[in-house]
N, C-alpha and C positions, 0 to 999 in steps of 0.2 A: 409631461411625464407619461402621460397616455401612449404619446407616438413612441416612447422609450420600452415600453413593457407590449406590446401588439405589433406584428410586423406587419407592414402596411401591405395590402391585398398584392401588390404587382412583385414587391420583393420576397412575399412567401412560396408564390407560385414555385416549384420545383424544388422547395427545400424538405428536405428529408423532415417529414414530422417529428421523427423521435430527435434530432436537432434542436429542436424549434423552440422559444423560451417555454417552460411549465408554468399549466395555467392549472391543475388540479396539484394541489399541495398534498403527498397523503401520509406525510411523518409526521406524525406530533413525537413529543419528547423523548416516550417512554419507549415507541420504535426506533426512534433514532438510536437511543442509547443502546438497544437491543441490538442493532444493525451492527454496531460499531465493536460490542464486546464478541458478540460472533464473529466479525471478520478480522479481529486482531487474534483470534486463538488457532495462532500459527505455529505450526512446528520447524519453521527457522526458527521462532523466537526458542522453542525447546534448543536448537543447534549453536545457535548464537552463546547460549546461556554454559553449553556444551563448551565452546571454546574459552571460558573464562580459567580453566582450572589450570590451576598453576601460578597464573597472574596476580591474580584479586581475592580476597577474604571475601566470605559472604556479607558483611558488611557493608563494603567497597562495591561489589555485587549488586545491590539491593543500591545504592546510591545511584551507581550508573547509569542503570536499566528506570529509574526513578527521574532524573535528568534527560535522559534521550524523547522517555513519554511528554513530559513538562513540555519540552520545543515542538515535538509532533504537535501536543495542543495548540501551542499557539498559532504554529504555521498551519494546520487545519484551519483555525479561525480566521487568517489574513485570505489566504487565497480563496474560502468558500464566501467570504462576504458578500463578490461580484457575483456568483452563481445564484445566493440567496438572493440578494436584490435584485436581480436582473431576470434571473428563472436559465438561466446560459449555463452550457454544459461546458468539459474544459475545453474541448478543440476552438469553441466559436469564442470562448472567454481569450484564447492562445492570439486569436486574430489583431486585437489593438496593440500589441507590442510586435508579434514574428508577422504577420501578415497573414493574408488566406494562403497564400501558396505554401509561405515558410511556417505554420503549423505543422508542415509535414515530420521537421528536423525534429523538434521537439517531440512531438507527436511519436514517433521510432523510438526515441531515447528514454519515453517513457512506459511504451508498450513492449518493448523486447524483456526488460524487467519479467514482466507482470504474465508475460507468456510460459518465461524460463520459469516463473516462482509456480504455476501456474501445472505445468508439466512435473515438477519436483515433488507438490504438497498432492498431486494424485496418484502419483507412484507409493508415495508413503500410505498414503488412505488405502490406496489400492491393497497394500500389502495385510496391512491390519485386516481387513476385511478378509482376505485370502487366508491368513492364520487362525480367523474366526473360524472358519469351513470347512479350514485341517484340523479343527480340535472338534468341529460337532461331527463332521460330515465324512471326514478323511477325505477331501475333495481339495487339488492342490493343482492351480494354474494360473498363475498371478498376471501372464501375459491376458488372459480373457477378463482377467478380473477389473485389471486396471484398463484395459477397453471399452469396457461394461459401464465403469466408473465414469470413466472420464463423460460419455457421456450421457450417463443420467444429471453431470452437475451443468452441460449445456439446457438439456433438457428444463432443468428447473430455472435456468436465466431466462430462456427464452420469452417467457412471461414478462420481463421488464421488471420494475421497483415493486409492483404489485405480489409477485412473487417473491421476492429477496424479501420484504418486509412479514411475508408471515412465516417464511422458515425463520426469520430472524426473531422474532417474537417469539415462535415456539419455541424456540430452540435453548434463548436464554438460561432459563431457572436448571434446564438440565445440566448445562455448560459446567457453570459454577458450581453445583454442586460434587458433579465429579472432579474441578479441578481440585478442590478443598480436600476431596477422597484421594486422590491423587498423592498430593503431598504430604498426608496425614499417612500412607504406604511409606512414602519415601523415608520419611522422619524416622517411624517405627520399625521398620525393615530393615534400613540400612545406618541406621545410628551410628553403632561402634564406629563401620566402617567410615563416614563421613567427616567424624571427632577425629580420628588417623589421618585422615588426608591434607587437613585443613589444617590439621596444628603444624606444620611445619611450613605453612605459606604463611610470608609476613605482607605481600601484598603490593600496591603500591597505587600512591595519589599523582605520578606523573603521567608519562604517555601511556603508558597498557590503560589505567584508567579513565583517560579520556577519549582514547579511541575505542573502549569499551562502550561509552555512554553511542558515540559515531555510529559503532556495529549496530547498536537498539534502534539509533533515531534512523539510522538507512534502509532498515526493514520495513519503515511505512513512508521512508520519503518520497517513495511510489506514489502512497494514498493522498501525499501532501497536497502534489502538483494536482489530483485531479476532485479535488474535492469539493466544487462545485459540482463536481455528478454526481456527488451524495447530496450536498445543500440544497439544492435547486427545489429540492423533492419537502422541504421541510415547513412546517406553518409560516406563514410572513411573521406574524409577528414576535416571533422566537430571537432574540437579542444575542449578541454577541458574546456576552457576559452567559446567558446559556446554555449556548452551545459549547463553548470554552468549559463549564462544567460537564458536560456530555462528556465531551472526547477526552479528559481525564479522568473522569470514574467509570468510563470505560476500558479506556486502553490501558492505562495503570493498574490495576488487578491485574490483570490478564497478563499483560506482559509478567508482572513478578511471579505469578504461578508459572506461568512456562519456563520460563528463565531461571529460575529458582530450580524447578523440579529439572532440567536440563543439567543446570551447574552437581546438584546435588548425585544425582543418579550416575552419571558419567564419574564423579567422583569418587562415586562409593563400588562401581562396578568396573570402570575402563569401558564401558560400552554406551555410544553416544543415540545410537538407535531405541527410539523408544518401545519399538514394537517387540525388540526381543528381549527387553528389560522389563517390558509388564507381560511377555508372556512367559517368562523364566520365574519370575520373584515370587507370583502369589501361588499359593497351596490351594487357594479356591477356587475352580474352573470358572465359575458361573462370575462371579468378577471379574477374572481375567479376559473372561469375551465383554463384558458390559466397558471395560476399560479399553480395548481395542475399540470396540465400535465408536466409544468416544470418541478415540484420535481419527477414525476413518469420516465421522461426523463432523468434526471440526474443520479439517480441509473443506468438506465442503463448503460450511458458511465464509469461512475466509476467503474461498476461489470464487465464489458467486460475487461478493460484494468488490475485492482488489481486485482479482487476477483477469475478473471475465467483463464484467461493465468498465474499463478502463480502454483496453485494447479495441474491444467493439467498437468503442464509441469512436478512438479513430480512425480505425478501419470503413466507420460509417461516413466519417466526413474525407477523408482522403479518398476514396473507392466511390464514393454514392451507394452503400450497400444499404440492404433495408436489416434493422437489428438482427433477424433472425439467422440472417444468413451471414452475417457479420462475429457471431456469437457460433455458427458450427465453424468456421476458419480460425477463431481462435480455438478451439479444440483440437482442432485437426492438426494447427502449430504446434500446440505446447507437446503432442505425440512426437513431432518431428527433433525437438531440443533431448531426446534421447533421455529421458529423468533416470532413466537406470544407470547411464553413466554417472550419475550425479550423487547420487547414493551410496556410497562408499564409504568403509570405516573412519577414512579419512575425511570427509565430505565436510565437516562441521568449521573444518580451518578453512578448507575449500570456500566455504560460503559468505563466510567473515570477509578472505578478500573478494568475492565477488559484489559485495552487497558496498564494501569501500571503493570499489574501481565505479559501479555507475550512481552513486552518491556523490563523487565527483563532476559528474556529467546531470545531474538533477536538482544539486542546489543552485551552480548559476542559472536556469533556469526559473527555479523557484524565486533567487534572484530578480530578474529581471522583471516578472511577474509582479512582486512587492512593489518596486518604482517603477513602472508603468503606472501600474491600478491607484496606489496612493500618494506618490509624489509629484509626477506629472498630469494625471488627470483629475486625481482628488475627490476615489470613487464615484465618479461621473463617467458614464457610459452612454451613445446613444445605441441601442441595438439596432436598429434601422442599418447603419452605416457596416456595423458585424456582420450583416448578413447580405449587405449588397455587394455582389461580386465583382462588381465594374467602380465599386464604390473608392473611397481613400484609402481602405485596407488591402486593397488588391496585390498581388506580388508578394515580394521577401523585404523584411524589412533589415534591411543588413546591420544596423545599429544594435540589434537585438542577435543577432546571429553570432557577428566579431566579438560580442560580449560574454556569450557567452562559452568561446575558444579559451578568448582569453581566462573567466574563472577558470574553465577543465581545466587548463595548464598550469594556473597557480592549485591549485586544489591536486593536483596530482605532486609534487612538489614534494606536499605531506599528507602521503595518499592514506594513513591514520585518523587523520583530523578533513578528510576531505569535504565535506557538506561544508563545514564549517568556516575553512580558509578560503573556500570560493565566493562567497556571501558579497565582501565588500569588493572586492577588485571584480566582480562582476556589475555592481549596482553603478559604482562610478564611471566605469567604462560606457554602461549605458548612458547613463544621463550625460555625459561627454558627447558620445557619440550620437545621438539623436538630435544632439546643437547644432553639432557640427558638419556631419554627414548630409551634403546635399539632396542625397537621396531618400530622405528623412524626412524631406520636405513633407509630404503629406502626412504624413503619421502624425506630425505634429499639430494638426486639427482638433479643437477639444484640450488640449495640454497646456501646461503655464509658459513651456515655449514657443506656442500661438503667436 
């Protein structure tokens, strides 16, 4: 077990330390959970919630968004297991299934995501901010503002988890209280108009409703794939059954305040942009900045935790880059994804299929992930072997590649339901293929088809 958890002196040499399994644990619980409700208070979840109107009763609403959190929890828990027990970030966790080389495929299909979400939630932050400055300052240039932004929120990664955990600490108790303020606006403000809109939706328990719960669960199945680079960082001896409560009295609040006041507000206004729904609605000045700086604040903790340690990290193992400099590239990308195009009146339909088209392309992976980690190897890892480059893992492991073609093409099919229709014809195809595929030969080291 020793040689499992410490890479042996000759195989460390040249590995990127922030790589390297973690050996200083510095989440306990109450960070963890911190981490977690800060980097879900996203405003696609506001847009998402946005594009429910017309579809779903508030009811139906609050189910969906309730169901999509429930699967994030669990897939959270499956894929950070390996990270937690092993101290393995996700690139090096990617290697006993895709290979060292073929982490890269996966690796892209998880980081384009997270770049694009990444450049979207700083244009909004941005904006917020820049309305603050036109209401105290008369001071209006949102191109410098969101410049500015973008990277003050490199700046505060740069730090590492060390970093992320105490804005995420601090940040909490403020979170909550203005989402609660938030809603508690929306309720009383726009009442009449929301009782008008919703009485004549009757709803519906078929596909709008189950590609609804999709839209919710696609918004972190980002976070899913890489969630051993939040685990890794956590106590040892914090159990499964723990964390699984984390990550839903985290994420579930959070999600139905956003979602909620998204669905609600766009309802009652026609306007899905939050920035000029709380800077129009309230008659108080001084809340209305404390309420932008919220939404400009919350990007933050959301791009530090998802958008910006995700990408880095395999920008760090595909490139050799050292975190810092791995962390201003992604800044410099998600500037290049143009967020201003993406922010459009129309934007919130916009995003719904965006977030369905690479949810197709992330559950078979997530996929193949599950049976690798627990059905062939039966959480047994040797790290050694992860990290030697000449080692069995070396190459593309094409068993895991063609598998994962194959889910995107059934998963697109019923590009609604897609995380979810990709799941099993991606699992099968692997465990087929890793039998069969000559090429598989080695991969299958450590596995029950040894």
């Amino acid at each position: 077990m020793q040689e499992n958890k410490e890479l042996r002196a000759d195989l460390a040499q040249g590995v990127n330390e922030d790589l390297q399994p973690t050996k200083a644990r510095i989440m306990d619980n109450f960070s963890y959970w911190a981490s977690f409700l800060g980097g879900c208070v996203s405003i696609g979840t506001f847009s998402m919630g946005a594009s429910l109107i017309g579809a779903l009763t508030v009811t139906q609403a609050i189910l969906a968004m309730s169901i999509g959190c429930l699967v994030i929890a669990v897939g959270l828990v499956l894929i950070g297991n390996g990270g937690h027990k092993y101290g393995i970030p996700f690139p090096v966790q990617l290697r006993s299934s895709f290979g060292i080389t073929g982490v890269k495929i996966p690796g892209i299909l998880r980081g384009v995501p997270a770049i694009v979400w990444f450049g979207f939630q700083s244009w909004v932050g941005a904006g917020a901010i820049n309305m603050c400055l036109k209401l105290l300052f008369d001071f209006d240039n949102l191109p410098v503002v969101y410049a500015l932004f973008t990277t003050l929120q490199v700046a505060l990664s740069i730090n590492g988890f060390k970093g992320i955990k105490w804005l995420e600490n601090v940040s909490c108790v403020f979170l909550i209280g203005i989402l609660i303020y938030m809603l508690y606006v929306v309720n009383t403000q726009f009442s009449v108009e929301i009782g008008n809109r919703f009485s004549s939706i009757e709803g519906s328990w078929g596909m709008p409703f189950w590609a609804a719960t999709t839209s919710f669960l696609g918004i972190y199945s980002t976070m899913i794939l890489n969630a051993s680079d939040y685990s890794r960082h956590v106590k040892e001896k914090t159990g499964s059954v723990t964390t699984g409560l984390i990550y839903v009295l985290s994420i579930l609040p959070v999600t139905l305040f956003m979602g909620l006041i998204g669905l609600l507000v766009t309802a009652a206004t026609g306007n899905s942009d939050p920035i000029a729904v709380f800077a129009t609605a309230m008659d108080n000045k001084f809340l209305t900045i404390i309420t932008l700086l919220f939404i400009a604040f919350a990007q933050v903790t959301t791009n530090v935790l998802n958008n910006i340690v995700p990408p880095a990290y395999i920008l760090m193992d595909s490139f050799k880059m050292k975190w810092s400099h791995a962390t201003i590239l992604v800044g410099i990308l998600s500037m290049c994804v143009m967020p201003w195009k993406l922010v459009t009146a129309d934007s919130a339909e916009g995003l719904s299929l965006f977030i369905k088209i690479y949810s197709a392309f992330l559950g078979p992976i997530f996929a193949v992930m599950v049976v690798d980690y627990y059905i062939l190897r039966k959480e047994k890892l040797n790290v050694n072997d992860l990290y030697d480059q000449q080692g069995i893992f070396q190459g593309i492991n094409w068993a895991a590649i063609i598998a994962i073609a194959i889910g995107s093409l059934c998963s697109l099919i019923i590009v609604d339901l897609s995380w979810y229709v990709s799941l099993i014809p991606t699992g099968l195809a692997y465990y087929i293929l890793m039998k069969a595929l000559p090429s598989s030969e080695r991969f299958r080291k450590g596995t029950t088809l040894e």
